[in-house]
C-alpha positions as CSV (number, residue, x, y, z in Angstrom):
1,X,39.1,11.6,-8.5
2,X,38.1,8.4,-9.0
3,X,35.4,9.2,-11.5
4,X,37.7,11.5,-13.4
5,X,39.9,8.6,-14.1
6,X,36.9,6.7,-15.6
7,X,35.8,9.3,-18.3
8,X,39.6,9.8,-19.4
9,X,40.0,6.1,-19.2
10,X,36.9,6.0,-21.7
11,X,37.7,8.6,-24.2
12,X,38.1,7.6,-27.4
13,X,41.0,7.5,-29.4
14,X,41.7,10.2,-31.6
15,X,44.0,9.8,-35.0
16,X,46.5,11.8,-35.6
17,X,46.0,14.7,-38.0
18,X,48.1,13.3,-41.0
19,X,46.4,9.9,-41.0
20,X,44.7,11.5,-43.9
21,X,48.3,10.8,-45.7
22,X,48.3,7.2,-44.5
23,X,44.7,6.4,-45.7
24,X,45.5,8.1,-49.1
25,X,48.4,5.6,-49.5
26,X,45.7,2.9,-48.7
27,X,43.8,3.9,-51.0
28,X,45.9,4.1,-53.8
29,X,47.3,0.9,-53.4
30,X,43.8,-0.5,-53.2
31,X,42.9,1.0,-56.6
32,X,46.3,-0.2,-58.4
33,X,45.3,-4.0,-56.7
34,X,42.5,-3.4,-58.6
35,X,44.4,-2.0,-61.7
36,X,46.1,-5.4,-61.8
37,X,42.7,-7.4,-61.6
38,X,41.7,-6.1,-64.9
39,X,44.6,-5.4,-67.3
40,X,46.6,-8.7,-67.2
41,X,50.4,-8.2,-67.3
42,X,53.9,-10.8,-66.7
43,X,56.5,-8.9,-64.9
44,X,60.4,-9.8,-66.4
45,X,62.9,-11.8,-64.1
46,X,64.5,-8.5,-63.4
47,X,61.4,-6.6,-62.3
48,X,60.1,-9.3,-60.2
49,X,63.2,-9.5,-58.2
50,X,63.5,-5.8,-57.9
51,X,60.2,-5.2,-57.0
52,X,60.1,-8.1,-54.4
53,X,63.0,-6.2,-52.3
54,X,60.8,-3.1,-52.9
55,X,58.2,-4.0,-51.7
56,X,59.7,-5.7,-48.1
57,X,61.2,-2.5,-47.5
58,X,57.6,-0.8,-48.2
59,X,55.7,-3.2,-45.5
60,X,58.1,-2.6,-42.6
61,X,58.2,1.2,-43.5
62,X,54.1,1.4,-44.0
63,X,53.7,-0.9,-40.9
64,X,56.0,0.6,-38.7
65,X,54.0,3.8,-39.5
66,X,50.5,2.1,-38.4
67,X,52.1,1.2,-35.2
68,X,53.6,4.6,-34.5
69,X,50.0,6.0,-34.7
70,X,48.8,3.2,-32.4
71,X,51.2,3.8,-30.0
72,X,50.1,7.8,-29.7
73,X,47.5,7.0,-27.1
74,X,47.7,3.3,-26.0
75,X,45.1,3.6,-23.5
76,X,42.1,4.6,-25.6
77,X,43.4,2.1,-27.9
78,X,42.4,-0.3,-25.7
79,X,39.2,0.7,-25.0
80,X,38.0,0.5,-28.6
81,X,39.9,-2.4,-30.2
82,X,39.2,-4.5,-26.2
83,X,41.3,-7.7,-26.0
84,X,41.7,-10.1,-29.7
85,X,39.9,-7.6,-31.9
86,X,42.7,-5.4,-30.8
87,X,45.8,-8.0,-31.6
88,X,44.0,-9.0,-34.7
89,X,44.5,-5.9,-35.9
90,X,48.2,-5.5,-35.1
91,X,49.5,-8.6,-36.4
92,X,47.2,-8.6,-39.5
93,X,48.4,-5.2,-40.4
94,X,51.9,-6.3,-42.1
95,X,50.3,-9.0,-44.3
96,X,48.0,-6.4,-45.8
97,X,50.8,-4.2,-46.3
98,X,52.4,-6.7,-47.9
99,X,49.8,-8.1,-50.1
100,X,48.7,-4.5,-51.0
101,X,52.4,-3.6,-52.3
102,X,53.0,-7.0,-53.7
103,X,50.3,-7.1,-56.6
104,X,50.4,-2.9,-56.7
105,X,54.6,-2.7,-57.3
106,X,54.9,-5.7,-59.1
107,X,51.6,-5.6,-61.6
108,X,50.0,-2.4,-61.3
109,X,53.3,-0.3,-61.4
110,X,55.4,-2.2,-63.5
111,X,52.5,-1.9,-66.3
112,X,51.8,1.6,-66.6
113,X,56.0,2.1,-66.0
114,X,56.5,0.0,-69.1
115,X,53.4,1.5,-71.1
116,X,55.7,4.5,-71.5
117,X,58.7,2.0,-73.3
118,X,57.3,-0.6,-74.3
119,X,57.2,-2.0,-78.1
120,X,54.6,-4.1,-79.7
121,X,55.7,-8.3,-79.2
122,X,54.3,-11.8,-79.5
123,X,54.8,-14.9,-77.6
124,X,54.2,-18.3,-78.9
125,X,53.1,-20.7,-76.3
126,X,51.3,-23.9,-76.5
127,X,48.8,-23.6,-73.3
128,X,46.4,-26.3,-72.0
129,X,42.6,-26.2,-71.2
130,X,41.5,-26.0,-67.8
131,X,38.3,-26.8,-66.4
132,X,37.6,-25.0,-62.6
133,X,34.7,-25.0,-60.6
134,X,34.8,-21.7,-60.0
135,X,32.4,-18.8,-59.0
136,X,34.7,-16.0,-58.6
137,X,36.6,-16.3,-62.0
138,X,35.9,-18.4,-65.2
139,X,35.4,-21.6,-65.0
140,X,36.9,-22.7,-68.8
141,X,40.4,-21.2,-69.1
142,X,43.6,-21.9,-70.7
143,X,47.3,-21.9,-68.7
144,X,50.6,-22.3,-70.2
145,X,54.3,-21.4,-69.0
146,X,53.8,-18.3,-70.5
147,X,50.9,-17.2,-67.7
148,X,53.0,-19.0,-64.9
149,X,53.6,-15.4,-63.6
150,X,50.8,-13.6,-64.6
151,X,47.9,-12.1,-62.6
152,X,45.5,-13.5,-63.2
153,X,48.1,-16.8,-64.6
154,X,45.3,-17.9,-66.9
155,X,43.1,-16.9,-70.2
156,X,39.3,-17.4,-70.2
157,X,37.7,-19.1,-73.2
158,X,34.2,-19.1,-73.9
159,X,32.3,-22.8,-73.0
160,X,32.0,-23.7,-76.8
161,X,35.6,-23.1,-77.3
162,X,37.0,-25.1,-74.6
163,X,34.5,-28.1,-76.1
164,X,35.9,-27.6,-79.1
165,X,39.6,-27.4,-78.9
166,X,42.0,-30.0,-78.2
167,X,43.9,-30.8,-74.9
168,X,46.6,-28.4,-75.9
169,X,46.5,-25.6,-78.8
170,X,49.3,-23.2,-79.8
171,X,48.7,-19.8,-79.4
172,X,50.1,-16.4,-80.1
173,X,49.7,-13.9,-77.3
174,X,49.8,-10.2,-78.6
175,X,50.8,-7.2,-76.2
176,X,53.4,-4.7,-75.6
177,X,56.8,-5.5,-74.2
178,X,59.1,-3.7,-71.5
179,X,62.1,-4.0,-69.2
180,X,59.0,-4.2,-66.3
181,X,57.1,-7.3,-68.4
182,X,54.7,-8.0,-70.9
183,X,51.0,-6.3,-70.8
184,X,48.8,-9.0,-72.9
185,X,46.6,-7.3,-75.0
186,X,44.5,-10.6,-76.8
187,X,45.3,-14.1,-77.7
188,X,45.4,-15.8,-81.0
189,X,45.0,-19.4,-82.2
190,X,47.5,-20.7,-84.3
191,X,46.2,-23.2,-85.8
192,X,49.2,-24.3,-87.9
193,X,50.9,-26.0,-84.9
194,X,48.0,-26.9,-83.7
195,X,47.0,-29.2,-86.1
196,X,50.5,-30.4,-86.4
197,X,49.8,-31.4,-82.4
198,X,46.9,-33.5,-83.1
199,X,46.5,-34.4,-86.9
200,X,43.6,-35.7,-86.7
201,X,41.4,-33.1,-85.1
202,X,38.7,-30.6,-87.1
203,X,39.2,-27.3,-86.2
204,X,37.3,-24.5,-86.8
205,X,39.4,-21.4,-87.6
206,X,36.2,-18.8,-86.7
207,X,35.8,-20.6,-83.5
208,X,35.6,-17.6,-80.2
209,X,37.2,-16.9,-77.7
């Protein structure tokens, strides 16, 4: 008897049949996170908010989920996850959630929802350089107000450009605007107000990005 108990204590937990469904979602909302990386966007006031309630309610549905598959077999679950591995796993499981659904609602979503009604628009902004020593992103960049809420909140400018330009330079940024935000297409120098900035600074209108 006793050495039946041990092989059932042992077996190994077995997922339900529709976690296929469940890592699906996962994997969708890993590919619009990585959507959002590439195609830079600024979600409106009004999006932002709504999405930010949308989101909560996704994590506690998504995460109350997970733990209704964990809690299928309890037993086997302790025999692979063991003792912090297995609480690690539990209480990290929301933030991911919500991390996932934050960048893929907000950014990802909102920018292919607006793609459908959005309207060519520019923004004038006067945006500062920004030296980082970085090695995941670029390391010269410009930030303004305008980027505040963006992903990523910055511009990256080529080394001779940010040696070249002033502490602060007007720009135009060119995209498509929505009710869900702003999807940035380029940036353009104006260097009308810039020069009116700093008068006395030579600026070369061909200078890159």
């Amino acid at each position: 008897m006793a050495r039946n108990r041990k092989i059932i204590g042992n077996r190994l937990f077995t997922p339900p049949s529709y976690r296929w469904v469940f890592l699906g979602i996962f994997s969708i909302l890993f590919a619009l996170t990585i959507y959002a990386m590439v195609h830079q966007f600024i979600p409106t006031p009004t999006w932002y908010a709504l999405s930010f309630k949308l989101n909560i309610g996704f994590t506690i549905i998504m995460a109350s989920w997970f733990y209704y598959m964990l809690m299928l077999n309890p037993a086997s679950l302790t025999e692979v996850y063991k003792r912090y591995y297995k609480w690690f796993v539990i209480l990290s499981a929301p933030v991911i959630f919500y991390f996932l659904g934050y960048i893929a609602i907000i950014y990802s979503i909102g920018n292919i929802a607006g793609s459908f009604s959005s309207t060519p628009h520019i923004i004038h902004d006067v945006m500062q350089k920004q030296w980082i020593d970085s090695r995941r992103g670029c390391k010269t960049r410009l930030v303004g107000k305008s980027l505040q809420h963006a992903l990523p909140p910055n511009f990256c400018i080529t080394q001779t450009s940010f040696n070249q330009l002033p502490q602060e330079v007007a720009v135009r940024l060119v995209g498509q605007q929505s009710y869900f935000g702003f999807k940035l297409d380029h940036i353009e120098y104006d260097w009308e107000k810039t020069l009116k900035l700093y008068p006395s600074t030579l600026i070369l209108t061909a200078l890159p990005f």
